[in-house]
N, C-alpha and C positions, 0 to 999 in steps of 0.2 A: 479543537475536538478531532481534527484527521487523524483516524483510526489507518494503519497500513499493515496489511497482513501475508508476507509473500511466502508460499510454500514451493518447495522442490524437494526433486529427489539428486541433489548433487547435496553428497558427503561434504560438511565443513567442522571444523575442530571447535571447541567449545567459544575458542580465542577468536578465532576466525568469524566465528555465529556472532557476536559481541560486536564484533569490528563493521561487520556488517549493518548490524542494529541500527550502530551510530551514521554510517555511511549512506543509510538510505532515510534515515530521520533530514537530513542535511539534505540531501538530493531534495527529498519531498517535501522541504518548506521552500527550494529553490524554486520546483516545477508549481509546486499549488499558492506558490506566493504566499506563505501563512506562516507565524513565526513558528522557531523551534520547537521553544516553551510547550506547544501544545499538542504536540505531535504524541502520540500513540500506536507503539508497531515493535512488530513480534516477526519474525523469521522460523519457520520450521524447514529446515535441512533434513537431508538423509530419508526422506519419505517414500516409501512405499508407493509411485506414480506413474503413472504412465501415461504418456497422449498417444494417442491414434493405435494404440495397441503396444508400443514401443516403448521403454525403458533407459532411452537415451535421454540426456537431461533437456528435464521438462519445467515448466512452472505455473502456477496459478496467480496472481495478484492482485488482493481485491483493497483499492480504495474509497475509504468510506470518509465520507464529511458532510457539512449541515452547508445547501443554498450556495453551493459554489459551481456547480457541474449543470453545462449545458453543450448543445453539440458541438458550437465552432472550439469552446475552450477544452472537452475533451479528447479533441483532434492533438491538439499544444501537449499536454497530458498524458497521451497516449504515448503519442514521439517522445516524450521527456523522458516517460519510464523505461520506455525502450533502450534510448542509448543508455541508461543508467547498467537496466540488465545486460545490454552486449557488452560495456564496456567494462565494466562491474567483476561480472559472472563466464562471461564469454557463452552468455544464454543467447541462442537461435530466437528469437521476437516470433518464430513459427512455431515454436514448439510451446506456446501456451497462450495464456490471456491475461487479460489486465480488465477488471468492473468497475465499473464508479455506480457507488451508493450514493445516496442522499436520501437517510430516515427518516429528515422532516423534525421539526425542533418538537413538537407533542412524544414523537417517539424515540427519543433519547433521554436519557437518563443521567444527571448530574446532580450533584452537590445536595442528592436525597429527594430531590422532584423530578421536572422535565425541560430543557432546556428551555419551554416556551414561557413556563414560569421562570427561570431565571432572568431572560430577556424580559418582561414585564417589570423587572426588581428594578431594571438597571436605566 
């Protein structure tokens, strides 16, 4: 269910946006340990952002998943995404954030109920 959602304001081409997709789908089943398959994540380029006042390239990055985040494994997570972005994007790790969700299985929504009911099925 890792939902991954990174917004910036560095221009990339449609092709590049795509490339990206796939590139950070893979990083983020490497860092969160969780397969491909299930991965969920969308990239918004070219955005209208700015940190600290400034309009040099920035980023937001929020990821969301069910009972997997706590503080020493956010620390692992943190650093992952990071070199992802420096190495990636040639993004400054200062110039944004990185959130870890967890909605809790009641408040997710899958396959027309809630995860908590799915896990009950299974």
């Amino acid at each position: 269910m890792p939902f991954i959602e990174l917004t910036t304001n560095i221009e990339l081409s449609a092709e590049k946006k795509k490339q990206l997709v796939l590139d950070l789908t893979q990083a983020a089943a490497d860092i969160l340990n969780k397969p491909y398959a299930l991965f969920n994540v969308c990239v918004r380029s070219g955005e209208t952002f700015a940190y600290g006042g400034s309009f040099e390239p920035c980023f937001q990055l929020q990821v969301t998943a069910l009972n997997i985040f706590n503080p020493q494994d956010n620390i692992k997570f943190a650093a992952g995404f990071s070199k992802f972005l420096e190495d990636r994007l040639q993004l400054s790790t200062s110039r944004g954030y990185i959130n870890f969700y967890n909605p809790t299985d009641p408040n997710t929504g899958f396959k027309g109920t809630t995860m908590a009911e799915v896990r009950k099925m299974t």
